[in-house]
Backbone as ProteinMPNN parsed JSONL, in Angstrom:
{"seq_chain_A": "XXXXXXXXXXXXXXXXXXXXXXXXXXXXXXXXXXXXXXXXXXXXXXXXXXXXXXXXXXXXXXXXXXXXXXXXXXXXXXXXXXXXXXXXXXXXXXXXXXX", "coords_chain_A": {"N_chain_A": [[54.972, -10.2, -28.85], [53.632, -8.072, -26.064], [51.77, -5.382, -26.512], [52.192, -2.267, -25.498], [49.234, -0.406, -23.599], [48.027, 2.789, -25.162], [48.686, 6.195, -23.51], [46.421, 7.807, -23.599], [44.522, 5.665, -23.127], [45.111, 4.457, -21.056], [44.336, 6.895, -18.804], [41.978, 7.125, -19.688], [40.73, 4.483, -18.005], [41.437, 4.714, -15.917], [39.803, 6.889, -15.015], [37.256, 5.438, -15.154], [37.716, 3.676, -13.082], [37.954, 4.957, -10.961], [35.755, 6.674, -10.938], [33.799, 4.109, -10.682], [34.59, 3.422, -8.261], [33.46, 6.118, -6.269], [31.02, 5.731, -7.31], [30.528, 3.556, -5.728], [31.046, 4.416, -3.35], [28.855, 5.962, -2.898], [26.632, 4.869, -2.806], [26.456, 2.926, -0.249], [24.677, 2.72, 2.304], [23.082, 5.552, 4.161], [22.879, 5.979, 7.877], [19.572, 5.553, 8.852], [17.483, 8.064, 11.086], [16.347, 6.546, 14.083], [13.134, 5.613, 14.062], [9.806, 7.307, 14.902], [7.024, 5.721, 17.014], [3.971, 5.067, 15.65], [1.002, 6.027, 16.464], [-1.759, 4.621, 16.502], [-5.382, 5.15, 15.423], [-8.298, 5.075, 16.483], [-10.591, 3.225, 15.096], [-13.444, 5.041, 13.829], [-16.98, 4.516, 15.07], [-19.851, 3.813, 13.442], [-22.241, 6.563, 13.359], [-25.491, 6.757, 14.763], [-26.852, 8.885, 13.907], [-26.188, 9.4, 11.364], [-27.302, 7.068, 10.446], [-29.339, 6.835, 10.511], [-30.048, 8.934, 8.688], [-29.912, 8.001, 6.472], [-31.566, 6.205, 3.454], [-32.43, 3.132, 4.824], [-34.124, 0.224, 5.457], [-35.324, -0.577, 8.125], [-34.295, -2.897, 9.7], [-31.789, -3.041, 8.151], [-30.266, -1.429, 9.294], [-30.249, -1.726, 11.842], [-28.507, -3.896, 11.694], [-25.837, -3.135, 10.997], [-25.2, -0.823, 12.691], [-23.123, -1.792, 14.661], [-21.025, -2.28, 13.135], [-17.51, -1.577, 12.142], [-15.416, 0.83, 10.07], [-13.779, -0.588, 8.0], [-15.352, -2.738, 7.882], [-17.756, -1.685, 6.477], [-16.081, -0.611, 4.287], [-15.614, -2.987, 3.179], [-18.249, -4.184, 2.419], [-19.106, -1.696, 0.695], [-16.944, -2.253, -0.955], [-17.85, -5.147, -2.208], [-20.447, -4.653, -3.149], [-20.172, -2.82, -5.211], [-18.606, -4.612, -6.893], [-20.28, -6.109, -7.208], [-21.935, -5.127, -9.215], [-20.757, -4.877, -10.718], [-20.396, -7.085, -11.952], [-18.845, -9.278, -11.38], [-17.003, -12.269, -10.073], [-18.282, -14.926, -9.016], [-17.651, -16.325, -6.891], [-15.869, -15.13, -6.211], [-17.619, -12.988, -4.639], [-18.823, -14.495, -2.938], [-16.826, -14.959, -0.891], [-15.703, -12.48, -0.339], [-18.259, -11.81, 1.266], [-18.759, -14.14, 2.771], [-15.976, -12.821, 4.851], [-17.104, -10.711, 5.632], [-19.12, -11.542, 7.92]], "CA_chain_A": [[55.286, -9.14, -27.96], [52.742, -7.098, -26.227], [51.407, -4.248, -26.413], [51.378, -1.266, -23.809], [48.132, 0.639, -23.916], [48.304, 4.433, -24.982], [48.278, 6.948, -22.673], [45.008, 7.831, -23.792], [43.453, 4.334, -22.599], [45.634, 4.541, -19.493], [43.264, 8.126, -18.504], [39.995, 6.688, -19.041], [40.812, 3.536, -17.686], [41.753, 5.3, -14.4], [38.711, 7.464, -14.977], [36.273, 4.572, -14.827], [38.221, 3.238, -11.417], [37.723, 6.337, -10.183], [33.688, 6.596, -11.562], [33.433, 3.174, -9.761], [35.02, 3.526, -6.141], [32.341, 6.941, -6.225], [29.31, 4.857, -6.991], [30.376, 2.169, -4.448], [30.559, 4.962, -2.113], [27.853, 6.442, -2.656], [25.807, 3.648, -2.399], [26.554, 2.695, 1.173], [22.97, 3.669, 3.287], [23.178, 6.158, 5.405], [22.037, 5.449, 8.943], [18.389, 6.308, 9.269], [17.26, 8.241, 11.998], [15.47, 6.656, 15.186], [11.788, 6.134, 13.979], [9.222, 7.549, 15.593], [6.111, 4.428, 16.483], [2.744, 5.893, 14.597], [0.118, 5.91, 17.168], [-3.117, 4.064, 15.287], [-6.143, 5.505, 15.992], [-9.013, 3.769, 17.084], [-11.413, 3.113, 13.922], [-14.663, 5.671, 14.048], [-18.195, 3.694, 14.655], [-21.226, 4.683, 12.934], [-23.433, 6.969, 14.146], [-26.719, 6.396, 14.542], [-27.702, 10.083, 12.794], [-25.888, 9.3, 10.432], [-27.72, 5.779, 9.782], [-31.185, 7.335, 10.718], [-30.734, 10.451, 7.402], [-29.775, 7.081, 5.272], [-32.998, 5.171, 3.663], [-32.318, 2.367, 4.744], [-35.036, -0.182, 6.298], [-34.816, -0.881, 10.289], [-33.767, -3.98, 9.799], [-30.331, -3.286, 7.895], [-29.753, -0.384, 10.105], [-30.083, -2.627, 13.355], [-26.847, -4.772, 11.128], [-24.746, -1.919, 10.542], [-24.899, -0.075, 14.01], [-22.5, -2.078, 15.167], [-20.058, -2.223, 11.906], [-16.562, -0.281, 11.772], [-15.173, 1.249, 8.784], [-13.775, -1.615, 7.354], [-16.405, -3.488, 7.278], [-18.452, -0.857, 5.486], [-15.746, -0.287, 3.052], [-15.588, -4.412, 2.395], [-19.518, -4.218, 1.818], [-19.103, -1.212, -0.451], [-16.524, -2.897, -2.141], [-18.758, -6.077, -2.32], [-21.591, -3.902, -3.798], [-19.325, -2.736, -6.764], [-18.05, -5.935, -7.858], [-21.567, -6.915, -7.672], [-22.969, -4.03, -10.477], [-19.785, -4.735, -12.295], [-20.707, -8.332, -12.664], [-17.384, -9.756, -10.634], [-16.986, -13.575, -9.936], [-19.791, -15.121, -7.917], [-16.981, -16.875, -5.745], [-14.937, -13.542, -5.503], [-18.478, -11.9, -3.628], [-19.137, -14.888, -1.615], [-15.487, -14.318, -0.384], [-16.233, -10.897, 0.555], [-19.613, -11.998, 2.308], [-17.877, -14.375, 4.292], [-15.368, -12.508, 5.607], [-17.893, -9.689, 6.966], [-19.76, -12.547, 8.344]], "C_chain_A": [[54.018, -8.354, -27.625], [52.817, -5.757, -25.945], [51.018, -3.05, -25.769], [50.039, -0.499, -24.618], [48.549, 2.308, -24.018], [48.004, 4.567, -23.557], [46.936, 7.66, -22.418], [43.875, 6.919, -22.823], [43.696, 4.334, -21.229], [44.475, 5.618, -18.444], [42.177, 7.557, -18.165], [40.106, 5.93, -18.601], [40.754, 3.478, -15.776], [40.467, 6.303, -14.236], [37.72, 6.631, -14.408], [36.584, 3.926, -13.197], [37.726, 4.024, -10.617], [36.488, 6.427, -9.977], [33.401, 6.042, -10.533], [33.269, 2.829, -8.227], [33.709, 4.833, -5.42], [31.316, 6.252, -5.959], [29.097, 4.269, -6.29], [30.252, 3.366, -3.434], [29.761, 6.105, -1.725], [26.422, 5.653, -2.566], [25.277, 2.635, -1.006], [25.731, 3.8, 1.493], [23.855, 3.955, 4.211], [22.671, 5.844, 6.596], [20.652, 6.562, 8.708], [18.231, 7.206, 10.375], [15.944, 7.51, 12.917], [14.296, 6.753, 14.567], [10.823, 5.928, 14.691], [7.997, 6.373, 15.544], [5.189, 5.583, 15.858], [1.513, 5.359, 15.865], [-1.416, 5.249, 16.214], [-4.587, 4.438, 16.045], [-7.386, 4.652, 15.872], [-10.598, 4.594, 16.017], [-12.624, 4.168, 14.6], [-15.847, 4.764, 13.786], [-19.002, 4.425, 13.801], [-22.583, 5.096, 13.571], [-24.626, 7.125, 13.879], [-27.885, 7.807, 13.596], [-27.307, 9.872, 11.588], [-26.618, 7.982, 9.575], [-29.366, 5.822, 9.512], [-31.185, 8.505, 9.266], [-30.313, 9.287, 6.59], [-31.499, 6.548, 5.076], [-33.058, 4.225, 3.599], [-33.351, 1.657, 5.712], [-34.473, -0.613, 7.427], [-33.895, -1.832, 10.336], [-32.104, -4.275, 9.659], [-29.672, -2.218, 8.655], [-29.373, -1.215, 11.662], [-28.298, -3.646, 12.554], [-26.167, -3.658, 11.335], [-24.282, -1.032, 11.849], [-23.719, -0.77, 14.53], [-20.825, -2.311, 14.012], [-18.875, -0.71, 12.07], [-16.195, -0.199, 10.75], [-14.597, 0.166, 7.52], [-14.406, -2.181, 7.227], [-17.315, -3.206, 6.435], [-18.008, -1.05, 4.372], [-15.454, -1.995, 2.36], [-17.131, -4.319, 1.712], [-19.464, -3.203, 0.823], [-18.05, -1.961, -1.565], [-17.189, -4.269, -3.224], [-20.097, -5.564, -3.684], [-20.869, -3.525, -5.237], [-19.028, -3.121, -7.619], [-19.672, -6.333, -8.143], [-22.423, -6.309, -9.117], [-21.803, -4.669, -11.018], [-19.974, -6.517, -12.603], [-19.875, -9.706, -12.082], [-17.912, -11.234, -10.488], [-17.701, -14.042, -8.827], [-18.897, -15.323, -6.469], [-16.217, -15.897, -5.203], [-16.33, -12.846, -4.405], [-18.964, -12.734, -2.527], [-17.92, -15.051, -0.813], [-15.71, -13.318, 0.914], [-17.405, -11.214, 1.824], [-18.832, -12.44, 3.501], [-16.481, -13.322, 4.825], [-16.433, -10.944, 6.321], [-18.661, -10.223, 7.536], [-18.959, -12.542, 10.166]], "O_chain_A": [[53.309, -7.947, -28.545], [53.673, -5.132, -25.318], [49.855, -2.749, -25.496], [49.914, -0.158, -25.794], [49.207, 2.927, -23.182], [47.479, 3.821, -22.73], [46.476, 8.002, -21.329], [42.9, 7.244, -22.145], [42.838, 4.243, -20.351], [43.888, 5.135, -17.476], [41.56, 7.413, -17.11], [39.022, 6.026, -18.026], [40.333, 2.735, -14.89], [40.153, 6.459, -13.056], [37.264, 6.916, -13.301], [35.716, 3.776, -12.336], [37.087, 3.724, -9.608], [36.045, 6.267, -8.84], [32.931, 6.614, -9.55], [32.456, 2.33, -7.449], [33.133, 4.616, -4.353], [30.748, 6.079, -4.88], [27.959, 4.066, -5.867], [29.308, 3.291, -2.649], [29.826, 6.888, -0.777], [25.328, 6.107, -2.23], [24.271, 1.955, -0.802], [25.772, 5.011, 1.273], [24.767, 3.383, 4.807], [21.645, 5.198, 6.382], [20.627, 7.774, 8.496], [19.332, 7.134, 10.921], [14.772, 7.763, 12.637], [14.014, 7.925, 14.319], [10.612, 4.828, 15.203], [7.742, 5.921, 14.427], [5.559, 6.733, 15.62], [1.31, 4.151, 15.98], [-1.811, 5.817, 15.196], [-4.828, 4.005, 17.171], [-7.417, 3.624, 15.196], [-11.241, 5.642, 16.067], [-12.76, 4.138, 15.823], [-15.977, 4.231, 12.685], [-18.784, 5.598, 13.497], [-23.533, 4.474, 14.046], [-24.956, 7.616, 12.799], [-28.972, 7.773, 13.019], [-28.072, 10.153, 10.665], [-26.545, 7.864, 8.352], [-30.185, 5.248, 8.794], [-32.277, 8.884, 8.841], [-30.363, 9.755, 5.453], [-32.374, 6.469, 5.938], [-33.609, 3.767, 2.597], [-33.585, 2.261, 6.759], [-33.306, -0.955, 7.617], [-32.814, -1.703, 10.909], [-31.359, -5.018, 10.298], [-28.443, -2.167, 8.606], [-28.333, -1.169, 12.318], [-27.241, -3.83, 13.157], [-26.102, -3.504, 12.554], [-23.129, -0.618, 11.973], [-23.074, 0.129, 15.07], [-19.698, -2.472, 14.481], [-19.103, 0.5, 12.106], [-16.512, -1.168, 10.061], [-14.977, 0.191, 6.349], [-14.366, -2.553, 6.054], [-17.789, -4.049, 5.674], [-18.689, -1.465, 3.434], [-15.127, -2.146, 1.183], [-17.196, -4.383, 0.484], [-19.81, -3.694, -0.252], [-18.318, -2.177, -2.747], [-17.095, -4.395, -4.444], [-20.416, -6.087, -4.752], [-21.197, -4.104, -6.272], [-18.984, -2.679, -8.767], [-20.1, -6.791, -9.203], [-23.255, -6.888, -9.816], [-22.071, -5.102, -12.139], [-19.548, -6.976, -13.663], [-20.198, -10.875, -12.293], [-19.094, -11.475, -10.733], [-17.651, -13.471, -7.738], [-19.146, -14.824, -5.372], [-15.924, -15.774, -4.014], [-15.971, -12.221, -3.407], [-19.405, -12.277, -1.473], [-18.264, -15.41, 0.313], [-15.814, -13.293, 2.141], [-17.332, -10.884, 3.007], [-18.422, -11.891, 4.524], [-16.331, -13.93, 5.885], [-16.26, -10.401, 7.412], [-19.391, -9.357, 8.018], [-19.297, -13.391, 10.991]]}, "name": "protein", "num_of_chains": 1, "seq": "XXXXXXXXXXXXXXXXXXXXXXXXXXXXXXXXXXXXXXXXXXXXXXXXXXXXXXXXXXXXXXXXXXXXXXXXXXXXXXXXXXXXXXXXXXXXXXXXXXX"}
C-alpha cells in the first residue's frame, strides 16, 4: 500500500514548483534596445614633431612617418618580447606582419 506524503512535503514540494516557474521566468531576455552603430575613428598618424624630439636616426624616422598606431604598438610589443627573451619564431611573426 502506498504512502501519501505529509502535508508538510506537500508545502515545500509546491514551494519548489513555485521557486521554479519564477526562475524560468525570470530568465526569459528581455528585448534589448535598438543599438546605436559606434562610429570608428580614423587611427591618428605620427607626427613628424613628435618623431623629430625622439632620438632616433633619419633613417628609422623616414620608416615610421608613415606607420599608424597599430603598427607602433605591434613594434613596441615586438621590442618587449625581445628584452624578455620571447620565442625567436614568435618575433619573426611579429616582424612579418609589420612588414
Amino acid at each position: 500500500m502506498a504512502q501519501r506524503p505529509t502535508p508538510g512535503f506537500d508545502a515545500m514540494r509546491q514551494d519548489a514548483i513555485r521557486r521554479s516557474r519564477e526562475m524560468h521566468r525570470r530568465a526569459v531576455p528581455s528585448p534589448s534596445p535598438p543599438s546605436v552603430p559606434l562610429e570608428t575613428p580614423e587611427p591618428p598618424e605620427v607626427s613628424l614633431s613628435f618623431l623629430q624630439s625622439l632620438s632616433i636616426p633619419a633613417e628609422l624616422k623616414g620608416l615610421l612617418t608613415d606607420w599608424d598606431t597599430e603598427k607602433l604598438a605591434l613594434a613596441g610589443l615586438l621590442y618587449l618580447l625581445y628584452k624578455e627573451g620571447a620565442d625567436p619564431a614568435l618575433l619573426l611573426a611579429l616582424g612579418y606582419i609589420l612588414l
